[in-house]
PyMOL Python script that loads the backbone (N, CA, C, O; Angstrom):
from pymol import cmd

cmd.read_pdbstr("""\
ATOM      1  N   UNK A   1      -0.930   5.527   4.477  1.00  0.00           N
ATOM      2  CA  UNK A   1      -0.135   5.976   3.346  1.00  0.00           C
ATOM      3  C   UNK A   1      -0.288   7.488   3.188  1.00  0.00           C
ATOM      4  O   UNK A   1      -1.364   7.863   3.655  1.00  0.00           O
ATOM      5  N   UNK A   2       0.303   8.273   2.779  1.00  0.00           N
ATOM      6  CA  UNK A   2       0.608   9.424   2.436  1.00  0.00           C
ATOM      7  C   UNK A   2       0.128   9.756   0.958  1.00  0.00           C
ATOM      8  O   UNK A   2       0.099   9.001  -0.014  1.00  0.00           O
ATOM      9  N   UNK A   3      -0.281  11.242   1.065  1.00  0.00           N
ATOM     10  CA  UNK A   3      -1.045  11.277  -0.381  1.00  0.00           C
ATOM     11  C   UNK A   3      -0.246  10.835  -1.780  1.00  0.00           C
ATOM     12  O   UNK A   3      -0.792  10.636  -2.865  1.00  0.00           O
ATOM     13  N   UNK A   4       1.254  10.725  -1.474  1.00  0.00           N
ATOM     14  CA  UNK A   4       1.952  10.963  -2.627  1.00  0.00           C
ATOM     15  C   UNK A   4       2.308   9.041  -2.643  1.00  0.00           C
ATOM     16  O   UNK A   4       2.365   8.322  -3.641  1.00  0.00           O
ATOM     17  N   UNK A   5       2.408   8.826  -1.858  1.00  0.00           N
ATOM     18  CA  UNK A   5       2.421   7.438  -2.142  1.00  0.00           C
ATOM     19  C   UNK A   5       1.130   6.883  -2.528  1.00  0.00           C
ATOM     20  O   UNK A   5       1.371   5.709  -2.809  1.00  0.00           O
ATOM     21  N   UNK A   6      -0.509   7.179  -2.742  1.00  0.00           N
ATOM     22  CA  UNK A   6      -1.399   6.904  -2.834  1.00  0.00           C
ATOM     23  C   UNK A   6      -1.120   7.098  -4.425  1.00  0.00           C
ATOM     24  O   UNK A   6      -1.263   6.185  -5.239  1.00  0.00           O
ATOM     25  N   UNK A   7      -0.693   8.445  -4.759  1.00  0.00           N
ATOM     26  CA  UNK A   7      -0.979   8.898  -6.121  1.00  0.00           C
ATOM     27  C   UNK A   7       0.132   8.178  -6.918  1.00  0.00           C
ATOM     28  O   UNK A   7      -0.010   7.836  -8.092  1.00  0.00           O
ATOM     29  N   UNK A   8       0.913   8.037  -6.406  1.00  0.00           N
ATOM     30  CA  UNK A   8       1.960   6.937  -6.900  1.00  0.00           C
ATOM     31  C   UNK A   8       1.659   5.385  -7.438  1.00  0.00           C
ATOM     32  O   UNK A   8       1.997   4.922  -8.527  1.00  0.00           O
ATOM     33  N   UNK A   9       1.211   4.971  -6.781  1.00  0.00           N
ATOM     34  CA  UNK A   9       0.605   3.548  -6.516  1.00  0.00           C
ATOM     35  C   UNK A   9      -0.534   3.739  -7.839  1.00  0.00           C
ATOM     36  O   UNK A   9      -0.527   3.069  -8.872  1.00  0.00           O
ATOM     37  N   UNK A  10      -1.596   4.955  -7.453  1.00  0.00           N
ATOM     38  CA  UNK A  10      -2.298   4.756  -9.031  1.00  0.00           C
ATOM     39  C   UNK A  10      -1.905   5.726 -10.053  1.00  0.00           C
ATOM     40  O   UNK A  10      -2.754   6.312 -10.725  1.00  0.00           O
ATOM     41  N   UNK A  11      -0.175   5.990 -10.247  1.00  0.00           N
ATOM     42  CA  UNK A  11       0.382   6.607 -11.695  1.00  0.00           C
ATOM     43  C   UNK A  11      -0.693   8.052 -12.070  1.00  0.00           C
ATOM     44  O   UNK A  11      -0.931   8.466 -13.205  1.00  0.00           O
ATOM     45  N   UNK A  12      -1.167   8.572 -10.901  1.00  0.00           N
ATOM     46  CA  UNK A  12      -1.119  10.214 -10.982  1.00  0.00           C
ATOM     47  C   UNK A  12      -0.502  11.030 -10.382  1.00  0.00           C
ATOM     48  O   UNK A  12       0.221  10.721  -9.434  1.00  0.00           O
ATOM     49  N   UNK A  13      -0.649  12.198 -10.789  1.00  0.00           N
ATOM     50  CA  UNK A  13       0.620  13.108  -9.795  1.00  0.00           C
ATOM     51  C   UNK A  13      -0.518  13.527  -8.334  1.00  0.00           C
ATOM     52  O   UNK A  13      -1.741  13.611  -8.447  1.00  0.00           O
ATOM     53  N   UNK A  14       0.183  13.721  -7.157  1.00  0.00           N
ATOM     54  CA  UNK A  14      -0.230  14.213  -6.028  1.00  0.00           C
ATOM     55  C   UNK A  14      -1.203  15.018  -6.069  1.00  0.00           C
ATOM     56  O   UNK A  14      -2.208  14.764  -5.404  1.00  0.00           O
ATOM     57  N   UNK A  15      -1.142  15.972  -6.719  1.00  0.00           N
ATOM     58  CA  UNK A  15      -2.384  17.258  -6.591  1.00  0.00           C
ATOM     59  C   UNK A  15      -3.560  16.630  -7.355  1.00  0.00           C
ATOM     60  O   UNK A  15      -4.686  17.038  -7.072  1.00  0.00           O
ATOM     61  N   UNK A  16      -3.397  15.528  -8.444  1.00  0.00           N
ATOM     62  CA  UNK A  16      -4.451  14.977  -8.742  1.00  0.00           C
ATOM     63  C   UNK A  16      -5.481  14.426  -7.612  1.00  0.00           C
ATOM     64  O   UNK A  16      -6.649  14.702  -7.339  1.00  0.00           O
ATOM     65  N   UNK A  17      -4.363  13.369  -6.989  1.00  0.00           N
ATOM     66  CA  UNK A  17      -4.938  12.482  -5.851  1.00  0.00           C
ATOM     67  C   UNK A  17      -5.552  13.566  -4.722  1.00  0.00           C
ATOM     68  O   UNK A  17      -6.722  13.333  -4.416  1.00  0.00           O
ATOM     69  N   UNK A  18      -4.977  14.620  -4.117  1.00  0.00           N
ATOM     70  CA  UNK A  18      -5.151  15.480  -3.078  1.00  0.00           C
ATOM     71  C   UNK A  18      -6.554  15.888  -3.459  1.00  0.00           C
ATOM     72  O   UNK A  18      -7.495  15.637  -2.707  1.00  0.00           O
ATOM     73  N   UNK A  19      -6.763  16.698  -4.953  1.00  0.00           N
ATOM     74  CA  UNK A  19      -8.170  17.496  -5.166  1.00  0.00           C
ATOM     75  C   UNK A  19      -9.166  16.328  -4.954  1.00  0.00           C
ATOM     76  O   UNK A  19     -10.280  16.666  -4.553  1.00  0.00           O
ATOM     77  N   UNK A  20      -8.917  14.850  -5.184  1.00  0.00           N
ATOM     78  CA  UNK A  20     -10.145  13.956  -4.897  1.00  0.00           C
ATOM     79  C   UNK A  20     -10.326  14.131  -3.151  1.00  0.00           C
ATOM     80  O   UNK A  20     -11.465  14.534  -2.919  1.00  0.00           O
ATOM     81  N   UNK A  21      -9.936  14.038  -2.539  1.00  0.00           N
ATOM     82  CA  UNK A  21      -9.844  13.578  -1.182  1.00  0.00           C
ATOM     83  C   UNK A  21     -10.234  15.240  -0.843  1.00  0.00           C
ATOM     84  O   UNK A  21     -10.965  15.463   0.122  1.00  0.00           O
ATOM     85  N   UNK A  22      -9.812  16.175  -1.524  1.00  0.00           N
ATOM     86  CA  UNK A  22     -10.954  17.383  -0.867  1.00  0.00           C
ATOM     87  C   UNK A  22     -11.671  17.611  -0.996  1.00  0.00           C
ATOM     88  O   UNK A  22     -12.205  18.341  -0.160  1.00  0.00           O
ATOM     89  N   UNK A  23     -12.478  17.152  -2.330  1.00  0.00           N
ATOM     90  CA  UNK A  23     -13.640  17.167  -2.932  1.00  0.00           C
ATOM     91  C   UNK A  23     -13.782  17.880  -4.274  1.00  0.00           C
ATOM     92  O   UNK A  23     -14.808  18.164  -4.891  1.00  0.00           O
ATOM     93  N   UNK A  24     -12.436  18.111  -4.588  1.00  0.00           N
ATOM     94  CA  UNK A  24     -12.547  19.425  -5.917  1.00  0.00           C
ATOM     95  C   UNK A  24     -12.893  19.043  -6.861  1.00  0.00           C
ATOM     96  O   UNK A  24     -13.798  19.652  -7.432  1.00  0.00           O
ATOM     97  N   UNK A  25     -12.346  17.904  -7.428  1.00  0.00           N
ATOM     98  CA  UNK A  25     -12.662  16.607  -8.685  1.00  0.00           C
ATOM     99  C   UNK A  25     -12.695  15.577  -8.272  1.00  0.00           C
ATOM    100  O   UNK A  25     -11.946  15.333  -7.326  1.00  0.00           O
ATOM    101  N   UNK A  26     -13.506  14.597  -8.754  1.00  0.00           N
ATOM    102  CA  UNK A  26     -13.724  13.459  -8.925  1.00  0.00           C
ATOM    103  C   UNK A  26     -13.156  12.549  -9.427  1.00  0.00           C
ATOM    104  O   UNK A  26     -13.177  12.600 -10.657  1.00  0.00           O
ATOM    105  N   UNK A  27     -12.241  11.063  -8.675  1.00  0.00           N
ATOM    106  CA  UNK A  27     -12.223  10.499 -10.202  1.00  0.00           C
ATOM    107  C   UNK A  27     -13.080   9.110 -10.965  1.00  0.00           C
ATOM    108  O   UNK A  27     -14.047   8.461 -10.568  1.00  0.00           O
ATOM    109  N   UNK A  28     -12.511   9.040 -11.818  1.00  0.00           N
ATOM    110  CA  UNK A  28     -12.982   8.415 -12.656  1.00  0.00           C
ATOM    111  C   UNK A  28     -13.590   6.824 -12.371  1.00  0.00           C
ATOM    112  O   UNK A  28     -13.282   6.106 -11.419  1.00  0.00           O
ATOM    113  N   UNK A  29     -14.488   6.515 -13.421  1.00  0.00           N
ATOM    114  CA  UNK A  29     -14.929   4.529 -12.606  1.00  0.00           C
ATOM    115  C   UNK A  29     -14.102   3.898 -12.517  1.00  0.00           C
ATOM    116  O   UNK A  29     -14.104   3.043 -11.631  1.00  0.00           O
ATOM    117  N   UNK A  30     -12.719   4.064 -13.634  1.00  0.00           N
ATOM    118  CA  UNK A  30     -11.323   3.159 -13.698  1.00  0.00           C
ATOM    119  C   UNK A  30     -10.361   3.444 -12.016  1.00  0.00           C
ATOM    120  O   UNK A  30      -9.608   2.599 -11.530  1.00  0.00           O
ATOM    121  N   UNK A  31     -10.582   4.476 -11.548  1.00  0.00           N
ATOM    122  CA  UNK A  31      -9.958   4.962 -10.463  1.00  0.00           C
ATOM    123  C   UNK A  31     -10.137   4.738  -9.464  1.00  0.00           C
ATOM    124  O   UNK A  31      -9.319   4.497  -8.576  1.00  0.00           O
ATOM    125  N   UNK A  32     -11.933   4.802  -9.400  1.00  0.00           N
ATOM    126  CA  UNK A  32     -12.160   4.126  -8.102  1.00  0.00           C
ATOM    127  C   UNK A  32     -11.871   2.797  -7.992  1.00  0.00           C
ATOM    128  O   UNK A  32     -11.266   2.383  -7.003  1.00  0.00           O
ATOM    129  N   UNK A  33     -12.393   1.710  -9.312  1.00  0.00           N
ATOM    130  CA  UNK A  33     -11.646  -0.045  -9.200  1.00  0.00           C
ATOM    131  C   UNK A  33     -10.187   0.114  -8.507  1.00  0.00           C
ATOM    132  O   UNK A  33      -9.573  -0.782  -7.927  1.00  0.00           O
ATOM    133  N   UNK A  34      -9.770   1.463  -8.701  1.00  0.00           N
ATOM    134  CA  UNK A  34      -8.191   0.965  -8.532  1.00  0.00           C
ATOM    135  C   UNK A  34      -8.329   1.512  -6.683  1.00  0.00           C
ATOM    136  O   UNK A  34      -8.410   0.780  -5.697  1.00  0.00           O
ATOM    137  N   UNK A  35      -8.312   3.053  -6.748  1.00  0.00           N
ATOM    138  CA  UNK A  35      -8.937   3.228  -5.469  1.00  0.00           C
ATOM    139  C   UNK A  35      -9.231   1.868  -4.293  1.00  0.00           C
ATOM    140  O   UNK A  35      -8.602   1.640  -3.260  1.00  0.00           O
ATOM    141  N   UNK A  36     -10.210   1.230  -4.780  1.00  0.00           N
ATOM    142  CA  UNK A  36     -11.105   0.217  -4.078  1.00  0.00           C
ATOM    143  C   UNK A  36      -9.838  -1.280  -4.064  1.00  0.00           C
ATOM    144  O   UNK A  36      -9.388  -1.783  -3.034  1.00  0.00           O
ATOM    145  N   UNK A  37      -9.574  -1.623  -5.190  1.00  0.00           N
ATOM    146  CA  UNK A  37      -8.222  -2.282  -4.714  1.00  0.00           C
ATOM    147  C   UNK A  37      -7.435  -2.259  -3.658  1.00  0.00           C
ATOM    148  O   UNK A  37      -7.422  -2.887  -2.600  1.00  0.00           O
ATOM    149  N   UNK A  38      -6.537  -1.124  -4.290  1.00  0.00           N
ATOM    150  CA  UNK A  38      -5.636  -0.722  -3.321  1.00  0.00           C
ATOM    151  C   UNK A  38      -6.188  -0.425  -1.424  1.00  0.00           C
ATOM    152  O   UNK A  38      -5.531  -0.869  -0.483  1.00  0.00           O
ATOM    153  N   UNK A  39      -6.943   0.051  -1.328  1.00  0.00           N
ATOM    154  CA  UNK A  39      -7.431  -0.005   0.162  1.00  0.00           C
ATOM    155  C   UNK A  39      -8.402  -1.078   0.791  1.00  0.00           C
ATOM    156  O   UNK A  39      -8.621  -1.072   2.002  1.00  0.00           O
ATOM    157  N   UNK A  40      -9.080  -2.162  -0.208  1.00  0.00           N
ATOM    158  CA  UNK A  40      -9.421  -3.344   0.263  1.00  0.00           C
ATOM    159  C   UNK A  40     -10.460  -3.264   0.270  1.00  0.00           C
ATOM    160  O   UNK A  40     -10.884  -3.773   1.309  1.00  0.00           O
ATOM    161  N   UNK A  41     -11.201  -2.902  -0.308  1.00  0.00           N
ATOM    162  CA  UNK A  41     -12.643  -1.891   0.394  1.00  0.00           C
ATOM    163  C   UNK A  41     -13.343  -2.146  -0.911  1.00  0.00           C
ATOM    164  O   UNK A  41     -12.742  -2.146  -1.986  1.00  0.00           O
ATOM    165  N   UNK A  42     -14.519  -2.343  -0.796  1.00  0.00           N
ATOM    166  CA  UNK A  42     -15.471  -2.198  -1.803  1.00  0.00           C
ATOM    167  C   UNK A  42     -15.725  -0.511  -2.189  1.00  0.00           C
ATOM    168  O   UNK A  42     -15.236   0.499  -1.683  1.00  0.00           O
ATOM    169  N   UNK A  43     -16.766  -0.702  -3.376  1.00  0.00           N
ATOM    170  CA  UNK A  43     -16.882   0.797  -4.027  1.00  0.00           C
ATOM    171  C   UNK A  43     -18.283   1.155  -2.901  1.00  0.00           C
ATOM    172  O   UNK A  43     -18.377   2.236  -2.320  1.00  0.00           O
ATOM    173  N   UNK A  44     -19.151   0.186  -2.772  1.00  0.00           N
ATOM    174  CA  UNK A  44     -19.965   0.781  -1.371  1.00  0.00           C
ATOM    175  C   UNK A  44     -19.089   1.300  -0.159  1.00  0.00           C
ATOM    176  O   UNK A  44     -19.168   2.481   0.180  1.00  0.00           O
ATOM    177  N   UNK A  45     -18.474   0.647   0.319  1.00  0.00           N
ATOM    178  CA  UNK A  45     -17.628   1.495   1.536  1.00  0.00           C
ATOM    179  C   UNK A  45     -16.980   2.746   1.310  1.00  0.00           C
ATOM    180  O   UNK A  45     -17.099   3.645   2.141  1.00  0.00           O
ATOM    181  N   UNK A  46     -15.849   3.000  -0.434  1.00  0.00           N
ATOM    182  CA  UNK A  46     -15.417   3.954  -0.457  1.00  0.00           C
ATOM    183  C   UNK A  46     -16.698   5.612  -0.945  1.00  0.00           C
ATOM    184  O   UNK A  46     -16.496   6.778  -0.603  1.00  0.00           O
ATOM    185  N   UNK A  47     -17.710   5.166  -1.658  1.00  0.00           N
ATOM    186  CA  UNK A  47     -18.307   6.001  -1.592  1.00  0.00           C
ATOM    187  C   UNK A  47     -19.329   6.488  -0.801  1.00  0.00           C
ATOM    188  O   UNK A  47     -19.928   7.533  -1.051  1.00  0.00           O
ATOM    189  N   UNK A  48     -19.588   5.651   0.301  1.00  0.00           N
ATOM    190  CA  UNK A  48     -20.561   5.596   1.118  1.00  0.00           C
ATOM    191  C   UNK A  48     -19.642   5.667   2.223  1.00  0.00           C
ATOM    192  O   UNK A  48     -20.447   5.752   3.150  1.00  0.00           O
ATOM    193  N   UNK A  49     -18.856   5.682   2.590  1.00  0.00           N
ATOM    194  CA  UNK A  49     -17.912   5.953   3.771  1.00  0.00           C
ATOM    195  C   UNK A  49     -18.534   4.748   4.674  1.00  0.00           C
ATOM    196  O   UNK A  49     -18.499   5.247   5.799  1.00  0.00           O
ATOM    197  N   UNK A  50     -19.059   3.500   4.807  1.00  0.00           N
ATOM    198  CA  UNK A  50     -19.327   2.777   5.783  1.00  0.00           C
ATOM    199  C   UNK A  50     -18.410   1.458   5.625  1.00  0.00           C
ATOM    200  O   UNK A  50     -18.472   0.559   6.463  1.00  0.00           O
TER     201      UNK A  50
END
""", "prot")
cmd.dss("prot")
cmd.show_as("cartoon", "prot")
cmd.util.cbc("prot")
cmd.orient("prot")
């Protein structure tokens, strides 16, 4: 998926979604549940990259 379809999917705008994925901000515990949803993945895999 593409960043803008990511940020879409969880109802923020793009540059929101983009600064997470570069590291600028963080988001939130509600974000990652959704985060972790949407890519299938537990919150160990997405924050632990394994």
């Amino acid at each position: 998926m593409t960043q803008k379809q990511v940020a879409e999917k969880l109802n923020v705008v793009e540059s929101c979604y983009a600064n997470w994925e570069q590291g600028r901000t963080e988001p939130n515990i509600a974000m990652l549940r959704k985060l972790c949803k949407l890519f299938e993945i537990t919150l160990d895999e997405l924050v632990d990259g394994k």
